[in-house]
N, C-alpha and C positions, 0 to 999 in steps of 0.2 A: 504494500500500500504506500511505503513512504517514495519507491521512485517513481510510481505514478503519482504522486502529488507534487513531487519534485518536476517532474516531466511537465506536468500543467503548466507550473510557475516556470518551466522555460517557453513553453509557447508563448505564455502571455509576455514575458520580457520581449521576449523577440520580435512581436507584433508590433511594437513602439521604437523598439531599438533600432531594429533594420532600416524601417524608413528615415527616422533621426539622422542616424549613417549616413544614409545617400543624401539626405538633404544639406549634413552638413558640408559632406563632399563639393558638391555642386554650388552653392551659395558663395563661393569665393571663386568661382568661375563663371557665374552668371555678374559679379560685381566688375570686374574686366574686360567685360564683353561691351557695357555700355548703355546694356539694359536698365532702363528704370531711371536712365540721367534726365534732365530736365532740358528738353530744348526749344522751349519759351520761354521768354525772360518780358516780366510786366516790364511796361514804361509808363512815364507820365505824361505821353501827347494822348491829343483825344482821334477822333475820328475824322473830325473836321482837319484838323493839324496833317493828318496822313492824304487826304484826299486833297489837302493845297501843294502839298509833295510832288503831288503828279500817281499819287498811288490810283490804281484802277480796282473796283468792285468785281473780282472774278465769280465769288459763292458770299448768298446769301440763305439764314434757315431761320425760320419763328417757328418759334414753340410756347404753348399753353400749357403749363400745366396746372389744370387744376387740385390737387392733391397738396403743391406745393404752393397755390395762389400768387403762384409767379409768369409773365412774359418774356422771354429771354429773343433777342434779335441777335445774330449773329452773323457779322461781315468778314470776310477773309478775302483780302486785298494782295496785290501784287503792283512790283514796281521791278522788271525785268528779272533777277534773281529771290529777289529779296518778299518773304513771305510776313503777312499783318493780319491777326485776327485782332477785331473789336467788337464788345461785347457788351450788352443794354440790358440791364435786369431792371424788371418793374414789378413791384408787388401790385396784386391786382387792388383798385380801390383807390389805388396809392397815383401823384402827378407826377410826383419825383422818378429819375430812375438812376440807376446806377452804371456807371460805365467803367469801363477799362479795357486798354487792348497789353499785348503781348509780341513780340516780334519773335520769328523762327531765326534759332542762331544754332549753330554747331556742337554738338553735346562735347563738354566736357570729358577728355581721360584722366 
């Protein structure tokens, strides 16, 4: 009885450990890869400021959501390489809204 109970408490170890293992393996290889860097960087022009640029309106999206009582507009602009999302949250109800864009810049090694 006691190496079948013994036997138990190694499966269940092993059920947690093994993956643990691999994840930790891989986690220091997924961090050199590049994965998960950040390649927008906020600014503090607005929309108008990108579009006196000479920036062009390539993709535009609205979305409602009601769940979050929010309107989100979103523009992603282009100026020969160079990539611009601007972003307009409005709580519904609400006059105000909120904005900020982001420029696409080259992720960090």
């Amino acid at each position: 009885m006691d190496v079948l109970s013994n036997s138990g408490k190694l499966q269940r170890t092993m059920r947690w450990l093994v993956p643990f293992l691999a994840l930790s393996l891989a986690l220091p290889a997924l961090a050199d890869s590049g994965l998960g860097k950040d390649e927008w960087n906020l600014t503090k022009k607005s929309l108008k400021d990108y579009l006196n640029e000479g920036y062009k309106v390539v993709g535009y999206d609205y979305t409602e959501r009601e769940r979050d009582k929010v309107i989100i507009h979103e523009y992603l602009m282009q100026k020969e390489s160079d990539l611009v999302s601007c972003i307009d949250l409005q709580v519904m109800g609400e006059k105000d809204t909120h904005s900020f864009c982001k420029e696409r810049v080259q992720p960090q090694k």
